[in-house]
PDB file of N, CA, C and O in Angstrom:
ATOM      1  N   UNK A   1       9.310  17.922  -8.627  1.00  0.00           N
ATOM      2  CA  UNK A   1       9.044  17.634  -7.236  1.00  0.00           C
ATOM      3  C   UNK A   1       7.988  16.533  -7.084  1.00  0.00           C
ATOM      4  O   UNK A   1       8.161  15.655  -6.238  1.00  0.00           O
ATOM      5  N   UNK A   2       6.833  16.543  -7.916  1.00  0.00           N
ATOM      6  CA  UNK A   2       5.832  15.402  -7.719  1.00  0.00           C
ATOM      7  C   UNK A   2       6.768  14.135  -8.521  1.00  0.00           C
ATOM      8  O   UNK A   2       5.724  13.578  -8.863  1.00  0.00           O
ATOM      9  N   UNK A   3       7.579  13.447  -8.958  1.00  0.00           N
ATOM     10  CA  UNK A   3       8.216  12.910  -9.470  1.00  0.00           C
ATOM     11  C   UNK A   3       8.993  12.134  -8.089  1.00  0.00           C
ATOM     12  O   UNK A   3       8.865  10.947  -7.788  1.00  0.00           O
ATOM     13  N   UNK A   4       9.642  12.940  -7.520  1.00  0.00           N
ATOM     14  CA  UNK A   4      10.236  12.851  -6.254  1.00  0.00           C
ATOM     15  C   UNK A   4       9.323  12.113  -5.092  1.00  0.00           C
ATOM     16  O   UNK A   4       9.399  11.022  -4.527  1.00  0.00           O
ATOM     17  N   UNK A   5       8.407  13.258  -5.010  1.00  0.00           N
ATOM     18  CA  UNK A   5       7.387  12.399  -4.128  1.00  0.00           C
ATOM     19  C   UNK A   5       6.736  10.832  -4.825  1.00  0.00           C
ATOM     20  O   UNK A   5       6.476   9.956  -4.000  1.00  0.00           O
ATOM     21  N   UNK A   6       6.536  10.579  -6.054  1.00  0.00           N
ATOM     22  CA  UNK A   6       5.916   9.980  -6.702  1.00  0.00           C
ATOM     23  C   UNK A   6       7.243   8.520  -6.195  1.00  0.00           C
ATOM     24  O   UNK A   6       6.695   7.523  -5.724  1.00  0.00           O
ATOM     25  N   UNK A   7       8.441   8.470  -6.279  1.00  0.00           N
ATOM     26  CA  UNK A   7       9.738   7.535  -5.941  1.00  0.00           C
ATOM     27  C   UNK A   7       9.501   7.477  -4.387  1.00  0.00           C
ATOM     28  O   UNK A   7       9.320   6.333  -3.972  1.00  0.00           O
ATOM     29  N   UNK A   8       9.467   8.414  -3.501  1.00  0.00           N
ATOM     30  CA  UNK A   8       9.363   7.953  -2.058  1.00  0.00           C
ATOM     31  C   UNK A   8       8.264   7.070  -1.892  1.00  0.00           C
ATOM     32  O   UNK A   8       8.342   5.996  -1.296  1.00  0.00           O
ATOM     33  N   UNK A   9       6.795   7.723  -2.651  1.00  0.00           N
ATOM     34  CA  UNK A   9       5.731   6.331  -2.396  1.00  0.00           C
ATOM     35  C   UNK A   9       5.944   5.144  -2.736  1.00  0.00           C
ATOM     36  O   UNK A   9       5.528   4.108  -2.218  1.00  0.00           O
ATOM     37  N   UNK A  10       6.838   5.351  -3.938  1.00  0.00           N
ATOM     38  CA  UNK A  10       7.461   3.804  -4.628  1.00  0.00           C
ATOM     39  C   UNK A  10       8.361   2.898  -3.904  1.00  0.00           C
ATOM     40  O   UNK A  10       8.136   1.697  -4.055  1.00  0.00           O
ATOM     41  N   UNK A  11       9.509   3.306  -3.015  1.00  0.00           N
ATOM     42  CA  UNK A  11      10.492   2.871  -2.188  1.00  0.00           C
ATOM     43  C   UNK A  11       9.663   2.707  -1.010  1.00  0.00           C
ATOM     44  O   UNK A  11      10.028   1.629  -0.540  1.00  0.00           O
ATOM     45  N   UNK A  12       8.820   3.146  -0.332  1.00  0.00           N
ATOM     46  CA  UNK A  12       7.689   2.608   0.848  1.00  0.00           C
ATOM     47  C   UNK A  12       6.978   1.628   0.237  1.00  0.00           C
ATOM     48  O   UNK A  12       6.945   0.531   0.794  1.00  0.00           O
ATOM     49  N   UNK A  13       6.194   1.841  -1.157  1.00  0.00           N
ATOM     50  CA  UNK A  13       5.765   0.242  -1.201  1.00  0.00           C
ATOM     51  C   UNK A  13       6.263  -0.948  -0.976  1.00  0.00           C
ATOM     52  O   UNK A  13       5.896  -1.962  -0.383  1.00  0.00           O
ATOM     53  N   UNK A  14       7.839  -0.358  -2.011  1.00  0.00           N
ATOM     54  CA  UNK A  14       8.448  -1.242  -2.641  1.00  0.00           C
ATOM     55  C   UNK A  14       9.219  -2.389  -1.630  1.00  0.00           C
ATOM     56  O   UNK A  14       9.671  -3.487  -1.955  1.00  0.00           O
ATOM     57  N   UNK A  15       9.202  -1.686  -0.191  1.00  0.00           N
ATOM     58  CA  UNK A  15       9.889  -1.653   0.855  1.00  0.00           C
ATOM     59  C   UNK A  15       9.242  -3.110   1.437  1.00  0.00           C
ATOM     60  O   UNK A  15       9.745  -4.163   1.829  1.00  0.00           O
ATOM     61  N   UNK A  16       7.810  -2.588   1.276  1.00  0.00           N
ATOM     62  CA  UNK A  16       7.018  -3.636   2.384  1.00  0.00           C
ATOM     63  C   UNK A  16       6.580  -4.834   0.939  1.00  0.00           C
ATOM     64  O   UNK A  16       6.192  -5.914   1.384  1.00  0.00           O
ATOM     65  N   UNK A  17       6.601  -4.757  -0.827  1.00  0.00           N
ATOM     66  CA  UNK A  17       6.547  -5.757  -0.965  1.00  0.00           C
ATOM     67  C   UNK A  17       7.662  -6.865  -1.461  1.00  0.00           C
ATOM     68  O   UNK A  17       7.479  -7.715  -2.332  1.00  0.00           O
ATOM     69  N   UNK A  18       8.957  -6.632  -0.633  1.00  0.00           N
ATOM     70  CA  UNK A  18       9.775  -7.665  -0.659  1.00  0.00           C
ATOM     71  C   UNK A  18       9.513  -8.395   0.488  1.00  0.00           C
ATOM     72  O   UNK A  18      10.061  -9.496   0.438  1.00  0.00           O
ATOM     73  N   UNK A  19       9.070  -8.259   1.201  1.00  0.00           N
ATOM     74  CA  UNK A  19       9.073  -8.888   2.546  1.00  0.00           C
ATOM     75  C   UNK A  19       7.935  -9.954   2.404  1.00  0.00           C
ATOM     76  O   UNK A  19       7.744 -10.705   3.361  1.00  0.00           O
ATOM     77  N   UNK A  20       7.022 -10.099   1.070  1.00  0.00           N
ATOM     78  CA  UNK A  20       6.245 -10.365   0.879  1.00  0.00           C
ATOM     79  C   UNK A  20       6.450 -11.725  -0.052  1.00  0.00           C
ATOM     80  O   UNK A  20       5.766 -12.745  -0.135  1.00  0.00           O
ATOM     81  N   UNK A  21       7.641 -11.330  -0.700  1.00  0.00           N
ATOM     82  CA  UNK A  21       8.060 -11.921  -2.060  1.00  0.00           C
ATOM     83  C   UNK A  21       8.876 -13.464  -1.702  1.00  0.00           C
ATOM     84  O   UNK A  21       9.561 -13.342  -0.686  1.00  0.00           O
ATOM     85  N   UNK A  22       8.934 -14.616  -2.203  1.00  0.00           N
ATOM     86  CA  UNK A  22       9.349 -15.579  -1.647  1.00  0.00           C
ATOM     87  C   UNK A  22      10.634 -15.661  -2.278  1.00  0.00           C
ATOM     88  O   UNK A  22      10.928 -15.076  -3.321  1.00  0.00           O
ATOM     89  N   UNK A  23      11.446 -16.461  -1.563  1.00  0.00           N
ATOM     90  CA  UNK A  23      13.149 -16.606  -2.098  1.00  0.00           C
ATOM     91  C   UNK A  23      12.994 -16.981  -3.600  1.00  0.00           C
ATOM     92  O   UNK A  23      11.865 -16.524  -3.784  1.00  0.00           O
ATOM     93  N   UNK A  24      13.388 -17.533  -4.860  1.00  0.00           N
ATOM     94  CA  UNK A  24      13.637 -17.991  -5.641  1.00  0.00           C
ATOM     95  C   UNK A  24      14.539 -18.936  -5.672  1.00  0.00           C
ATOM     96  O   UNK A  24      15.762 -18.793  -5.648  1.00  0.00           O
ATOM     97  N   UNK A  25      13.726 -20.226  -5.743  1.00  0.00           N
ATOM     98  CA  UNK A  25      14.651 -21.389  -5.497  1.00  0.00           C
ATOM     99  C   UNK A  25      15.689 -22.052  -6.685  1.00  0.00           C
ATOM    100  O   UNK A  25      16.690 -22.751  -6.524  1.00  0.00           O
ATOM    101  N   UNK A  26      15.142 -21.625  -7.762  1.00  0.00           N
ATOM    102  CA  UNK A  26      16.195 -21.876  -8.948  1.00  0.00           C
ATOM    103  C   UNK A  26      16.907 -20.933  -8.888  1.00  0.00           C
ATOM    104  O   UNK A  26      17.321 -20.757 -10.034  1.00  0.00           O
ATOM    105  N   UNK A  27      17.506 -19.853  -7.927  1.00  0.00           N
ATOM    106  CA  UNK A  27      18.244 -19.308  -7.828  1.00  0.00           C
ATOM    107  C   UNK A  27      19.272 -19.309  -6.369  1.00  0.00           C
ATOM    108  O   UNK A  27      19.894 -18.524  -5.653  1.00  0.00           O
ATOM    109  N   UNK A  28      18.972 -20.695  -6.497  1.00  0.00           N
ATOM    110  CA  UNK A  28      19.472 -21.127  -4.746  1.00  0.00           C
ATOM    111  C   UNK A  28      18.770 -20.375  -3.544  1.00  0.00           C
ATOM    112  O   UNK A  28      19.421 -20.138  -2.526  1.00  0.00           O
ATOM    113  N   UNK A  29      17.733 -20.080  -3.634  1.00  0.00           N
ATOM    114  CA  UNK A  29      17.561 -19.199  -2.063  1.00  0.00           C
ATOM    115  C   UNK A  29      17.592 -17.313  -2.607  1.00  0.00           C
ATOM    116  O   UNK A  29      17.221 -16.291  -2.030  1.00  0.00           O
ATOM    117  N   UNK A  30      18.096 -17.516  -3.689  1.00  0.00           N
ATOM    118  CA  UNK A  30      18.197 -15.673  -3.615  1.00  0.00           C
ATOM    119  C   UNK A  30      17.117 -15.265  -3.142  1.00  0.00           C
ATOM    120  O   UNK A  30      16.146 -16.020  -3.082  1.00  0.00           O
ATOM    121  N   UNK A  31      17.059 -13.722  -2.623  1.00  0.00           N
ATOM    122  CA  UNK A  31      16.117 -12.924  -2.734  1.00  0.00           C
ATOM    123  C   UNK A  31      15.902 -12.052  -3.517  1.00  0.00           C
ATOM    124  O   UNK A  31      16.939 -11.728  -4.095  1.00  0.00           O
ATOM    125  N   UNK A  32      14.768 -11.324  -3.927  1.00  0.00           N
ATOM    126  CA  UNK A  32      14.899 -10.665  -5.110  1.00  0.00           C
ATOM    127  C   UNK A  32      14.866  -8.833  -4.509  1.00  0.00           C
ATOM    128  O   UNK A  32      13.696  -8.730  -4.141  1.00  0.00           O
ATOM    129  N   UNK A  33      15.368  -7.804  -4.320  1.00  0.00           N
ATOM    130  CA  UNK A  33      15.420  -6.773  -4.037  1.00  0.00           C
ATOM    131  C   UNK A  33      15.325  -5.972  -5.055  1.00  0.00           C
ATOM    132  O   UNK A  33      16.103  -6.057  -6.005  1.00  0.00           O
ATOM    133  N   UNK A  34      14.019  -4.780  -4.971  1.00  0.00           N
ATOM    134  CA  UNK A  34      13.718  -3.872  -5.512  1.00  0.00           C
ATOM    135  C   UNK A  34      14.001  -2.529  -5.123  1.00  0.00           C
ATOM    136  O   UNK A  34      14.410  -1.697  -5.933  1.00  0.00           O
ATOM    137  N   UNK A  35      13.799  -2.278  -3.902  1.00  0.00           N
ATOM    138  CA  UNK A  35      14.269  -0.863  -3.394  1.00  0.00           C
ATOM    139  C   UNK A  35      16.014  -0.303  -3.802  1.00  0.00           C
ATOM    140  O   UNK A  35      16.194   0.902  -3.981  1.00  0.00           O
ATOM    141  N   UNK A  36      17.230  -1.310  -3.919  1.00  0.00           N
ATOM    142  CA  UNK A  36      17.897  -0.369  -4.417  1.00  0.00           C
ATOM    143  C   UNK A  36      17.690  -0.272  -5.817  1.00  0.00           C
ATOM    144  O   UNK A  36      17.856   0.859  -6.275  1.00  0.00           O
ATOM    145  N   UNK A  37      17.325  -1.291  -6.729  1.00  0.00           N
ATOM    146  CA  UNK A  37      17.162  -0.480  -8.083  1.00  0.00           C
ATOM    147  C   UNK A  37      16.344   0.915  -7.975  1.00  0.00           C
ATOM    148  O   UNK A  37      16.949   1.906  -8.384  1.00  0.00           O
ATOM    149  N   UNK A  38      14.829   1.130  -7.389  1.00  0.00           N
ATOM    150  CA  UNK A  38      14.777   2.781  -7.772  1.00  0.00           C
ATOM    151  C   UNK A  38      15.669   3.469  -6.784  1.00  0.00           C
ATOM    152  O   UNK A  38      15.669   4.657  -7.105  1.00  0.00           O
ATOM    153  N   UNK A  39      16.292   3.317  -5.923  1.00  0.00           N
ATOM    154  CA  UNK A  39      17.337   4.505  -5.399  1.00  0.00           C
ATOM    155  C   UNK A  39      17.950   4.643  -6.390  1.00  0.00           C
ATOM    156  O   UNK A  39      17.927   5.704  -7.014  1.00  0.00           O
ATOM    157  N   UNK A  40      18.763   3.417  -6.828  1.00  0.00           N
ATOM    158  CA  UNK A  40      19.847   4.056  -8.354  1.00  0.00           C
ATOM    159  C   UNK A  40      19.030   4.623  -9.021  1.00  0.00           C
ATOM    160  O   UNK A  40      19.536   5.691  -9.367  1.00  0.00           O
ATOM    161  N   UNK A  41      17.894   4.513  -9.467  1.00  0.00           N
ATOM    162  CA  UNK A  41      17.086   5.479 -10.686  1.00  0.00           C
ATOM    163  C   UNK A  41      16.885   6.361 -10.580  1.00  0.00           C
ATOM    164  O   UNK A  41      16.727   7.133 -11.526  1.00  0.00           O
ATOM    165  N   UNK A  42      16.752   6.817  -8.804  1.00  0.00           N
ATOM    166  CA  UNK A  42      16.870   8.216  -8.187  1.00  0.00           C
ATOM    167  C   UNK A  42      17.800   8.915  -8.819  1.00  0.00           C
ATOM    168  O   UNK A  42      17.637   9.963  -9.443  1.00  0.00           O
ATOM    169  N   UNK A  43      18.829   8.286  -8.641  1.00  0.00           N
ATOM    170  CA  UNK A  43      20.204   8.621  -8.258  1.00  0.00           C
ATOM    171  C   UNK A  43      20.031   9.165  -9.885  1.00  0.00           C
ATOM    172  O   UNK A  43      19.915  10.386  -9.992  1.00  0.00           O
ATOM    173  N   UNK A  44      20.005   8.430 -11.054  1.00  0.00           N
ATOM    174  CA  UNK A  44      20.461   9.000 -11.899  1.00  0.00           C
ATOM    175  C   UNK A  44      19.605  10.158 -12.493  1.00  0.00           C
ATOM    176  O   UNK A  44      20.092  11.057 -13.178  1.00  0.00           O
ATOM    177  N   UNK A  45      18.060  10.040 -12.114  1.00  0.00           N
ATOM    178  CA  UNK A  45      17.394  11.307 -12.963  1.00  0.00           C
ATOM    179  C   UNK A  45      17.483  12.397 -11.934  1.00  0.00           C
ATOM    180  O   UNK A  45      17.584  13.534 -12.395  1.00  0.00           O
ATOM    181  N   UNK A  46      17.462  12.250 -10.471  1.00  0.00           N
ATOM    182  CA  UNK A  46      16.914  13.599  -9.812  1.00  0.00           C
ATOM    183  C   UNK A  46      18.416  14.509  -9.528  1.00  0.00           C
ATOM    184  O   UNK A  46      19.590  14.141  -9.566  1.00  0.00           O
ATOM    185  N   UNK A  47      17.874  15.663  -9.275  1.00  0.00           N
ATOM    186  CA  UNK A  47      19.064  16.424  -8.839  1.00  0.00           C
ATOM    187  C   UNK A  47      19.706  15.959  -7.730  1.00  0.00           C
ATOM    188  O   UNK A  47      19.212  15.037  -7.081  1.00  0.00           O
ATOM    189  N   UNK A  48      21.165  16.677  -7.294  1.00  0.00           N
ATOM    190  CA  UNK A  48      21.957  15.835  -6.042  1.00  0.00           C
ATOM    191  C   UNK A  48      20.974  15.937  -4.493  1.00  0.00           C
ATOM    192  O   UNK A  48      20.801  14.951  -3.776  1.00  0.00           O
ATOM    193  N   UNK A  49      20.385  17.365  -4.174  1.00  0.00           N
ATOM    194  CA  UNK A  49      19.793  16.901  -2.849  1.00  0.00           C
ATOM    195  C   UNK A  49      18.766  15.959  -2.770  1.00  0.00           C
ATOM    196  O   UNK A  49      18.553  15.098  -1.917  1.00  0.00           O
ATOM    197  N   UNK A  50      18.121  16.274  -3.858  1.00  0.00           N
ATOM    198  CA  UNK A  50      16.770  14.798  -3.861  1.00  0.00           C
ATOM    199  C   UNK A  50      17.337  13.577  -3.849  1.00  0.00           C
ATOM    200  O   UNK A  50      16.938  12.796  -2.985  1.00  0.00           O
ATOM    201  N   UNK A  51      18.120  13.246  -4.554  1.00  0.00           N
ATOM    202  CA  UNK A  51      18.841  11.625  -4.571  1.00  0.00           C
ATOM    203  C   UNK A  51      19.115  11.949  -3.141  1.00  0.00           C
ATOM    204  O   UNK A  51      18.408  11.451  -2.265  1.00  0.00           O
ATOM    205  N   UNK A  52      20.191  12.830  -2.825  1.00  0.00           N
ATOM    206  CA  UNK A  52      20.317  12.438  -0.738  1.00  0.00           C
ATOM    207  C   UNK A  52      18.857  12.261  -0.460  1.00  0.00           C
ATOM    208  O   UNK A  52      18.789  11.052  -0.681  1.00  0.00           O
ATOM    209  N   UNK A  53      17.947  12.525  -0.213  1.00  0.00           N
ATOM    210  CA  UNK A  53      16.999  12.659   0.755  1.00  0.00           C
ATOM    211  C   UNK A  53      16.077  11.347   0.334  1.00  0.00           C
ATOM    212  O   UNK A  53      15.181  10.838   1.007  1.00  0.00           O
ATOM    213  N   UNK A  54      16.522  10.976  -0.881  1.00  0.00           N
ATOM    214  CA  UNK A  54      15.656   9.035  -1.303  1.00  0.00           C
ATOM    215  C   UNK A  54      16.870   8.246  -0.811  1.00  0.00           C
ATOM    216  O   UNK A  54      16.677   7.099  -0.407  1.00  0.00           O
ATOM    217  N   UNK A  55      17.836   8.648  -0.809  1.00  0.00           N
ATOM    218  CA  UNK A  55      18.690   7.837   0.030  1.00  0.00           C
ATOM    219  C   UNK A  55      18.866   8.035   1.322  1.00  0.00           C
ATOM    220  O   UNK A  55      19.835   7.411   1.754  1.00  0.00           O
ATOM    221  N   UNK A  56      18.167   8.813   2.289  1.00  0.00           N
ATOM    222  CA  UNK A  56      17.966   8.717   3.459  1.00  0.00           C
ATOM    223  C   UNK A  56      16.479   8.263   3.897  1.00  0.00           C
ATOM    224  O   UNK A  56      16.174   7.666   4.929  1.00  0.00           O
ATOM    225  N   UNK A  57      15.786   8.617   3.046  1.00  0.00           N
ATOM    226  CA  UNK A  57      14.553   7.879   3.372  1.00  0.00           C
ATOM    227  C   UNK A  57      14.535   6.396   3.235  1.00  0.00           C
ATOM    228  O   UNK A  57      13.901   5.748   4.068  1.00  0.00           O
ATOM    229  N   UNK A  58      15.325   5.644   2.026  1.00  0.00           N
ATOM    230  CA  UNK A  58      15.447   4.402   1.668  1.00  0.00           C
ATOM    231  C   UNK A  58      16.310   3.955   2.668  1.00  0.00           C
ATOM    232  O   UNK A  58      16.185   2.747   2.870  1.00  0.00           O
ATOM    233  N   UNK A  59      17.112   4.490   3.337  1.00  0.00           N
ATOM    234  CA  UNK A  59      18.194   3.798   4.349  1.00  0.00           C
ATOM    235  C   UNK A  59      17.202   3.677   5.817  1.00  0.00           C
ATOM    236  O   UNK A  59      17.018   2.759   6.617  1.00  0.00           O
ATOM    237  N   UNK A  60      16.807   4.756   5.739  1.00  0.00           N
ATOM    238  CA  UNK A  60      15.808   4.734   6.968  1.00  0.00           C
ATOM    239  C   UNK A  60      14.713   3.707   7.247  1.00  0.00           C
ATOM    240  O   UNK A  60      14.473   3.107   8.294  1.00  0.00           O
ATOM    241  N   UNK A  61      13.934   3.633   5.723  1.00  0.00           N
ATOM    242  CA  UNK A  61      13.203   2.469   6.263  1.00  0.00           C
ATOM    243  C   UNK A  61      14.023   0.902   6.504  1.00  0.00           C
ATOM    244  O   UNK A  61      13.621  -0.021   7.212  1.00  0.00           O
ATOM    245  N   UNK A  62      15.296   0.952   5.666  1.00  0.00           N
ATOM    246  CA  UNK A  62      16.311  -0.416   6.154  1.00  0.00           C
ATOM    247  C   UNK A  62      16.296  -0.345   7.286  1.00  0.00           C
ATOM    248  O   UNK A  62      15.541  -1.144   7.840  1.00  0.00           O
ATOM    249  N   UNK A  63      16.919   0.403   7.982  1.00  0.00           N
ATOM    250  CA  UNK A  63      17.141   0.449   9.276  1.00  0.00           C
ATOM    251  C   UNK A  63      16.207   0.233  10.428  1.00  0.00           C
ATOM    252  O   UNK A  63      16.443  -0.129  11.581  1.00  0.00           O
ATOM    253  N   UNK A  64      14.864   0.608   9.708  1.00  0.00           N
ATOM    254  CA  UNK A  64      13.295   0.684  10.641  1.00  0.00           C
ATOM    255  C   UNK A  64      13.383  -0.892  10.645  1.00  0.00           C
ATOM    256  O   UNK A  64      13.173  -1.525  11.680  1.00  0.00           O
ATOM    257  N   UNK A  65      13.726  -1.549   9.354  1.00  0.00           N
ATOM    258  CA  UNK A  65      13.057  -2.961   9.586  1.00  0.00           C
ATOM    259  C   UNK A  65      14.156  -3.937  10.354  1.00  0.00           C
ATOM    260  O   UNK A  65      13.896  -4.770  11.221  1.00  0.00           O
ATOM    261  N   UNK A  66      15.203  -3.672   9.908  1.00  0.00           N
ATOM    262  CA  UNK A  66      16.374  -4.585  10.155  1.00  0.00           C
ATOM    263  C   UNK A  66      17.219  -4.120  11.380  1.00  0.00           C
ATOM    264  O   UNK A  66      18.429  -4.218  11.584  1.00  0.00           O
ATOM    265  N   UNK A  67      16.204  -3.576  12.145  1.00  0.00           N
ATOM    266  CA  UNK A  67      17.497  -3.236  13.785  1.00  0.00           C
ATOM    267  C   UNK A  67      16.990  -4.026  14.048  1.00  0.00           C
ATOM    268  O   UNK A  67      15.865  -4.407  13.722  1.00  0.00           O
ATOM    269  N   UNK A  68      18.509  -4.864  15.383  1.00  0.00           N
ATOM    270  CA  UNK A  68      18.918  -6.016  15.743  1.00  0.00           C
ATOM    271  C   UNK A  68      19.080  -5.527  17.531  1.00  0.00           C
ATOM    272  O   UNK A  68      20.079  -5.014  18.035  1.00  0.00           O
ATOM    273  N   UNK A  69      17.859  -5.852  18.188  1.00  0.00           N
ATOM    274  CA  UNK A  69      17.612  -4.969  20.100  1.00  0.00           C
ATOM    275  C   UNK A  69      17.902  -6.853  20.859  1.00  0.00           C
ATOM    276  O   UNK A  69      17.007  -7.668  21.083  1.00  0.00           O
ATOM    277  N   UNK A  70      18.691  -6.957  20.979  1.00  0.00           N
ATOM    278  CA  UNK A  70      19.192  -8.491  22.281  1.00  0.00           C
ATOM    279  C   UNK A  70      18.980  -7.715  23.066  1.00  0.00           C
ATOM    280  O   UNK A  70      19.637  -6.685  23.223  1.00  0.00           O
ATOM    281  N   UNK A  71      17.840  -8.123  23.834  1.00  0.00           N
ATOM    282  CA  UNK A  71      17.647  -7.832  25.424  1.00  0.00           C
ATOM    283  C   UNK A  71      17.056  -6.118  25.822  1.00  0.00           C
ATOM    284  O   UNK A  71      15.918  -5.649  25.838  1.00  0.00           O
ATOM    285  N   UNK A  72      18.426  -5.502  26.116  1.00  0.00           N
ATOM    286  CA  UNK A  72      18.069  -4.140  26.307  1.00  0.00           C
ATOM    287  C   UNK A  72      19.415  -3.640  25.548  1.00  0.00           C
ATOM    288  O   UNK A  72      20.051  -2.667  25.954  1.00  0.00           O
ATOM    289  N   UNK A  73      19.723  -4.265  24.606  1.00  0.00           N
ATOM    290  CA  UNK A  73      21.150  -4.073  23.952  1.00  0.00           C
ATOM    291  C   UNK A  73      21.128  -3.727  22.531  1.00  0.00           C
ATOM    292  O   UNK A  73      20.704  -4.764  22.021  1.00  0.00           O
ATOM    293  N   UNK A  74      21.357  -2.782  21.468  1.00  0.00           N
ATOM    294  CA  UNK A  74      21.147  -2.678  20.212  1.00  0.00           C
ATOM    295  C   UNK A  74      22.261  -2.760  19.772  1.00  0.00           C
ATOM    296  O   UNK A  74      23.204  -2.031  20.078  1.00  0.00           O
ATOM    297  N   UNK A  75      22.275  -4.133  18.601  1.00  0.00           N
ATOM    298  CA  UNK A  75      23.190  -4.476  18.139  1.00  0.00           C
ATOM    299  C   UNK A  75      23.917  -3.766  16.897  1.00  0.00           C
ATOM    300  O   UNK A  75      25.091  -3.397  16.869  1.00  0.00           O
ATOM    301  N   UNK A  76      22.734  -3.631  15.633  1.00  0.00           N
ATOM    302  CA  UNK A  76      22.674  -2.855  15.151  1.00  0.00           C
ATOM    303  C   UNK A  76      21.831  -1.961  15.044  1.00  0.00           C
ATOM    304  O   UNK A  76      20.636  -2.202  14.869  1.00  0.00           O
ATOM    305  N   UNK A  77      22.596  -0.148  15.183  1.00  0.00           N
ATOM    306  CA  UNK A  77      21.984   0.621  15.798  1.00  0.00           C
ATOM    307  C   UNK A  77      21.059   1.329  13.936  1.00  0.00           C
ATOM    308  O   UNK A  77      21.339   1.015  12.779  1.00  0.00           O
ATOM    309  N   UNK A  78      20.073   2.228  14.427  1.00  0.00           N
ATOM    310  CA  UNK A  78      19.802   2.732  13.516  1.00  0.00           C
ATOM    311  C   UNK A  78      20.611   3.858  12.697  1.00  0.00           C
ATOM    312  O   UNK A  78      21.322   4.547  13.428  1.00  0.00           O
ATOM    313  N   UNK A  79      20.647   4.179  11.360  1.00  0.00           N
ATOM    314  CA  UNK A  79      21.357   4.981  10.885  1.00  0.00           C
ATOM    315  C   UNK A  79      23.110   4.376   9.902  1.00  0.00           C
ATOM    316  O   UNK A  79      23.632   4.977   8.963  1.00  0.00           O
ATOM    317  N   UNK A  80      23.379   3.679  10.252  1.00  0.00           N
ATOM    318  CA  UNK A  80      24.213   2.897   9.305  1.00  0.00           C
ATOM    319  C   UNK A  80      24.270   2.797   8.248  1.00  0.00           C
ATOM    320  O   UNK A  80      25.212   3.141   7.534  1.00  0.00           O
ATOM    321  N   UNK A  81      23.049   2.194   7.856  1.00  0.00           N
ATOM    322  CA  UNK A  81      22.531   2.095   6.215  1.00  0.00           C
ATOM    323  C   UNK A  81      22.383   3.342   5.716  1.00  0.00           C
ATOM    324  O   UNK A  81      22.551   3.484   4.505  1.00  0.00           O
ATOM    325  N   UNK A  82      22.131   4.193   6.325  1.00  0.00           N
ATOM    326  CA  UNK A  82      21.844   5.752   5.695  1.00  0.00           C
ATOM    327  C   UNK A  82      23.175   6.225   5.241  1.00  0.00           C
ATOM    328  O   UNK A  82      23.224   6.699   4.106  1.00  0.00           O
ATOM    329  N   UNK A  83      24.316   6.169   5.982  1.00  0.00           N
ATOM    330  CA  UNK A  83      25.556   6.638   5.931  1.00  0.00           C
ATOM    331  C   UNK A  83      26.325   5.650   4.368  1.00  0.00           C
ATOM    332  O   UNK A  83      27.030   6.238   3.548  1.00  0.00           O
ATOM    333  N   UNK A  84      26.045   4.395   4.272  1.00  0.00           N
ATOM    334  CA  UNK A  84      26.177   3.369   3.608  1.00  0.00           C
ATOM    335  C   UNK A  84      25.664   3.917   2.357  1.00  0.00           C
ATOM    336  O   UNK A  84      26.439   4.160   1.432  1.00  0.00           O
ATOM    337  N   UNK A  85      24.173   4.169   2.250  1.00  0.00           N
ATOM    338  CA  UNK A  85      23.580   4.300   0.971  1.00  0.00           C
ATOM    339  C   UNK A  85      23.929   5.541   0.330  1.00  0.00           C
ATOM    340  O   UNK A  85      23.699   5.611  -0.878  1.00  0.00           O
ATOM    341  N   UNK A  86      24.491   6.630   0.967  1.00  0.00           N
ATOM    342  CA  UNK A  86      24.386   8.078   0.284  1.00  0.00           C
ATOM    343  C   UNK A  86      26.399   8.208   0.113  1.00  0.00           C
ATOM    344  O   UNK A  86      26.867   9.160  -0.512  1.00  0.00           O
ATOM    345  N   UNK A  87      27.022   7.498   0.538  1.00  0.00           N
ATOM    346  CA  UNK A  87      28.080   6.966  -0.281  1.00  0.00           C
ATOM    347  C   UNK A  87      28.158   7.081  -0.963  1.00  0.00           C
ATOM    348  O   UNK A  87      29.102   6.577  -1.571  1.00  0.00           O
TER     349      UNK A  87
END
């Protein structure tokens, strides 16, 4: 269980330091993404409800950062990525 918790603090860091991280230009523009590699690492050491629940926490903070509100209109709504990641 502290293992578990120990990956959610990791996917919240990990969360806020891509946003931080600059494109890589010898790689045309890529970006470099860390948060799904430890979900997969989730995925493969923890039991099945813990992997759901790092994959709803990891979808959740996607969703916290990347909703799309035009006006009084939500384009993309929250919760998508959650449904997406635990796939």
């Amino acid at each position: 269980m502290i293992f578990f918790i120990f990956l959610l603090g990791v996917v919240f860091v990990a969360q806020i330091v891509e946003i931080f991280i600059p494109s890589l230009e010898w790689m045309h523009d890529a970006h470099l993404y860390i948060v799904p590699v430890i979900v997969f690492y989730g995925a493969t050491v923890l039991p099945f409800p813990l992997m759901l629940l790092l994959a709803f926490f990891a979808g959740f903070l996607w969703d916290a950062l990347t909703v799309q509100v035009i006006g009084e209109r939500v384009e993309l709504s929250s919760g998508w990525s959650i449904l997406l990641s635990a796939g």
